[in-house]
N, C-alpha and C positions, 0 to 999 in steps of 0.2 A: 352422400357419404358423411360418414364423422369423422375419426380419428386414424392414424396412423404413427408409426413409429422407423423409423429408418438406422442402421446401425450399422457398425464395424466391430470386427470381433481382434481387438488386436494378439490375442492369443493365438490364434490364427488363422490368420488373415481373411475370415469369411467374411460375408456381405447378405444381408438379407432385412425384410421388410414385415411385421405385422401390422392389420386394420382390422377394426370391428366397425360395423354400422347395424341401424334399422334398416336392411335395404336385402334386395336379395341376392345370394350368390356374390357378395364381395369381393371374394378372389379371383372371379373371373372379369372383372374393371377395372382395380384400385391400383394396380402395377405391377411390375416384372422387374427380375433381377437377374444380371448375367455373372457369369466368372470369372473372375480379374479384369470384367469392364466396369460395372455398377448398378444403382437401382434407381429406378426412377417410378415417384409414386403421386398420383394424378385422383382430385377429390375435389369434395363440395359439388357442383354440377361437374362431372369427372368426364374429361376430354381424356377417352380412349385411346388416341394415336400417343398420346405425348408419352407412355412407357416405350412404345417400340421407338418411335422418334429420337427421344431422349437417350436411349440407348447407343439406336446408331450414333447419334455426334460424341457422346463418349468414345464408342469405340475407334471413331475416326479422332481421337486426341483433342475434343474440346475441353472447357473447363467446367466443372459442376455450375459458376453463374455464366459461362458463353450458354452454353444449354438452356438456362431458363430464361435467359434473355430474348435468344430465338424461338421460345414457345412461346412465349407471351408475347412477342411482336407479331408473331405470324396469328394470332388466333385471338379475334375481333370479340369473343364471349369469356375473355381472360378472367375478365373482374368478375366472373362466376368462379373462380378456380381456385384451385391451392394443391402446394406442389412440394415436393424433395427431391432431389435430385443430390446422388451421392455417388463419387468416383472410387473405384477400389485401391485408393491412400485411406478413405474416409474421409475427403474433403466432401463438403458438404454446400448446398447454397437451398434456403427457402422460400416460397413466395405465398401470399394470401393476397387475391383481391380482393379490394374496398365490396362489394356487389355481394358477398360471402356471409351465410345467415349464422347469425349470434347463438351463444359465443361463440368465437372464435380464440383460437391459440396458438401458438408457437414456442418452441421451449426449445434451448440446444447445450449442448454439451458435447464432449472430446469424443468424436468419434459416431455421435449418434443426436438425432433431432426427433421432434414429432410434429403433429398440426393437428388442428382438430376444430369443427363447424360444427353447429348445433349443438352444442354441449351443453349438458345441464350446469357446469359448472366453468369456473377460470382456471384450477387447480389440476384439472385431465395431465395436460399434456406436461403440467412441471412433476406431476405423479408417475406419467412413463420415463420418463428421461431418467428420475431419480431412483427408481426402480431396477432400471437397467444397470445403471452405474452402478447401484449396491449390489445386484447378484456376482455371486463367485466366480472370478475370473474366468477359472476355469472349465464354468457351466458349459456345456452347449448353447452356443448362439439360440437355437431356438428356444429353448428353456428361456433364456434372458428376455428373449422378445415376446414371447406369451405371460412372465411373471411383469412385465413392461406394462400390456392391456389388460390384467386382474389389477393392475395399481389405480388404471383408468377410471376401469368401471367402479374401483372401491370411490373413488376420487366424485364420482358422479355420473360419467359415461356418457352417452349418446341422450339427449334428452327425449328423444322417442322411444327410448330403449332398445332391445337387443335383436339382430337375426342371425348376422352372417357374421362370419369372420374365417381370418386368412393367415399363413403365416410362410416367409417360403425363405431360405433360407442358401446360397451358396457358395461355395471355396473359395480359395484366390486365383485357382491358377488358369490362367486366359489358355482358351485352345481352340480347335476348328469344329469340336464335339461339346460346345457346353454343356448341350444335355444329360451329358455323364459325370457332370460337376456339382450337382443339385444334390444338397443334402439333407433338405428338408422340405416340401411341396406340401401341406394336408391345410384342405377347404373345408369348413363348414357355413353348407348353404343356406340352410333355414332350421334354428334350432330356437327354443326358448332364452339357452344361460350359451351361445355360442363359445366364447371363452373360457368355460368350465369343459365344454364338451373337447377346446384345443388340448386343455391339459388332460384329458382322458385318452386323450390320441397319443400324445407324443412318448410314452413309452411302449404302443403296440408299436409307431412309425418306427420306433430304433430297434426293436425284436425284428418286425422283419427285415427292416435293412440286413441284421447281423444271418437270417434265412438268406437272401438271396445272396450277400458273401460267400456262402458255404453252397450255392445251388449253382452259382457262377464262375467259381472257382475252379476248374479243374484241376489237378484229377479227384477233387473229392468228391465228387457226384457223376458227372458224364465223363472223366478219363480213365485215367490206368490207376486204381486206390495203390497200387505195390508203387506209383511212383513218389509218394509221400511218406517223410519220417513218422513214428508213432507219437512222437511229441505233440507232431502238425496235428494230427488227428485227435488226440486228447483235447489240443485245445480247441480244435474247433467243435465238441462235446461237450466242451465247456461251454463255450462262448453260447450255442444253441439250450443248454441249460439255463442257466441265468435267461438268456432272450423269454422262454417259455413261464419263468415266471411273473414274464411282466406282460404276456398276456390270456391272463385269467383263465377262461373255460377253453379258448381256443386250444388245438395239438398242432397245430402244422409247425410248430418247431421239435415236437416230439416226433414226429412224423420223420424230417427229415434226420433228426440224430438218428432214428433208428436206422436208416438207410447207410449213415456213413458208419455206425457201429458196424453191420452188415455186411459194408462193400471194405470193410478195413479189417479183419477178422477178427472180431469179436463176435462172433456168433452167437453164444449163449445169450450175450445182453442183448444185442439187436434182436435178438429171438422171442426174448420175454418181454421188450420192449413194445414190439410187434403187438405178440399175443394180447397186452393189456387195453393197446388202442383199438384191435378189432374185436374185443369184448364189448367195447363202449361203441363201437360203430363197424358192423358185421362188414357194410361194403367195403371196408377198407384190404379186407382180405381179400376180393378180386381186385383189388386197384394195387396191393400187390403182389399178385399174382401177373398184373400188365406189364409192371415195372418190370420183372426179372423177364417177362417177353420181351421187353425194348434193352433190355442190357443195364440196368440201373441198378435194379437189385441181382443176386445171386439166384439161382433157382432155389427156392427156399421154403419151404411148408411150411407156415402160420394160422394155429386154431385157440382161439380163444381160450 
């Protein structure tokens, strides 16, 4: 593994982690981050357990360095290792073993740290740190942590150069359902410029986040549409507008305005809304033609 980056959003109060390597699949190794417990991120020869590990004593009320203390005592191939380990305060504690191939880094700052092995340069990780620091407060956490590893790579990066990279991202608030706390999650496993290809993602990730808002939401999609003001419904036309032009060719956020145009009465516009996307893609006329058989859409005739 190469580099990583570990942060706190004190805007509010998320928790999340990017890494890029020459290595495959990154995000499926380099660490995990829970919600209103912390992250813990595990590199260089990367001991797999020590995210879930490190987690759990978080959770159980250790401290960012009791945690790294007890992963490095417990695990005799330490001085292959390097590690973050961050509590949701944004306290923070770091480790590199001596055993760890050059260069090596460490860089930290209020709220947020990075590491980084095999680097082509010294500069990596005081380029993410500073990075982070200078984007706009009120950025999205992920945004901050991907413009974090474009600092990297401009810096020098991975000295074997590029595959994978990871970026995950979540809230503060501790509960029994973390997995409903994750606000950003997108892996690229094996790509040329993997870090070009994070930022090519992270505005389709928040388009459909802002889809499955409006898909999950009842009753704008599977409830009763009469139990929602016209307001609610404009805006959520809105919000799936704006969503669809951040991602390009794709319709599925036209797709579903047209449904809640539809199921909220607006007819006409849902109508010609309709007709425009089964112009460009005829099946979509039997697909809805399903919907108004499952209760989704209105019974409704749509021809291109």
């Amino acid at each position: 593994m190469t580099y990583s980056i570990v942060g706190f959003h004190p805007h509010d109060g998320s928790l999340g982690f990017a890494s890029q390597s020459h290595f495959f699949a990154v995000g499926s190794v380099v660490g995990d981050a829970e919600a209103g417990v912390g992250v813990v991120v595990s590199q260089a020869f990367a001991n797999t357990d020590w995210p879930h590990e490190g987690l759990a004593l978080l959770r159980a009320g250790a401290t960012p360095d009791d945690v790294l203390r007890t992963l490095v005592a417990g695990d005799p191939l330490a001085d292959y290792r390097q590690a973050i380990v961050m509590d949701a305060t944004g306290a923070y504690a770091c480790f590199t073993g001596g055993g760890c191939a050059p260069h090596t880094g460490v860089a930290r700052g209020e709220g947020v740290a990075a590491v980084g092995n095999m680097l082509a340069s010294d500069d990596v990780c005081r380029a993410m740190v500073a990075a982070h620091r200078d984007a706009a407060s009120a950025s999205a956490h992920a945004d901050r942590l991907v413009a974090a590893l474009e600092a990297g790579e401009r810096a020098g990066g991975d000295a074997r150069g590029s595959q994978s990279a990871v970026v995950k991202v979540v809230d503060g608030v501790r509960g029994e359902r973390p997995w409903r706390h994750v606000l950003a999650d997108i892996r690229v496993d094996d790509h040329a410029d993997p870090v070009r290809e994070l930022r090519r993602l992270l505005p389709v990730h928040e388009g459909f986040r802002t889809i499955g808002a409006a898909l999950f939401a009842p009753p704008l999609v599977i409830g009763d549409a009469a139990g929602i003001t016209a307001a609610e419904a404009r805006e959520t036309v809105r919000a799936l507008t704006a969503a669809g032009a951040g991602l390009g060719g794709n319709a599925e956020a036209d797709l579903w305005r047209a449904v809640i145009l539809l199921r909220c009465g607006e007819a006409d516009a849902g109508r010609a809304l309709l007709a425009e996307l089964v112009a460009d893609r005829p099946q979509l006329g039997e697909f809805a033609r399903g919907l108004a058989r499952v209760g989704i859409l209105p019974k409704v005739e749509v021809r291109p």
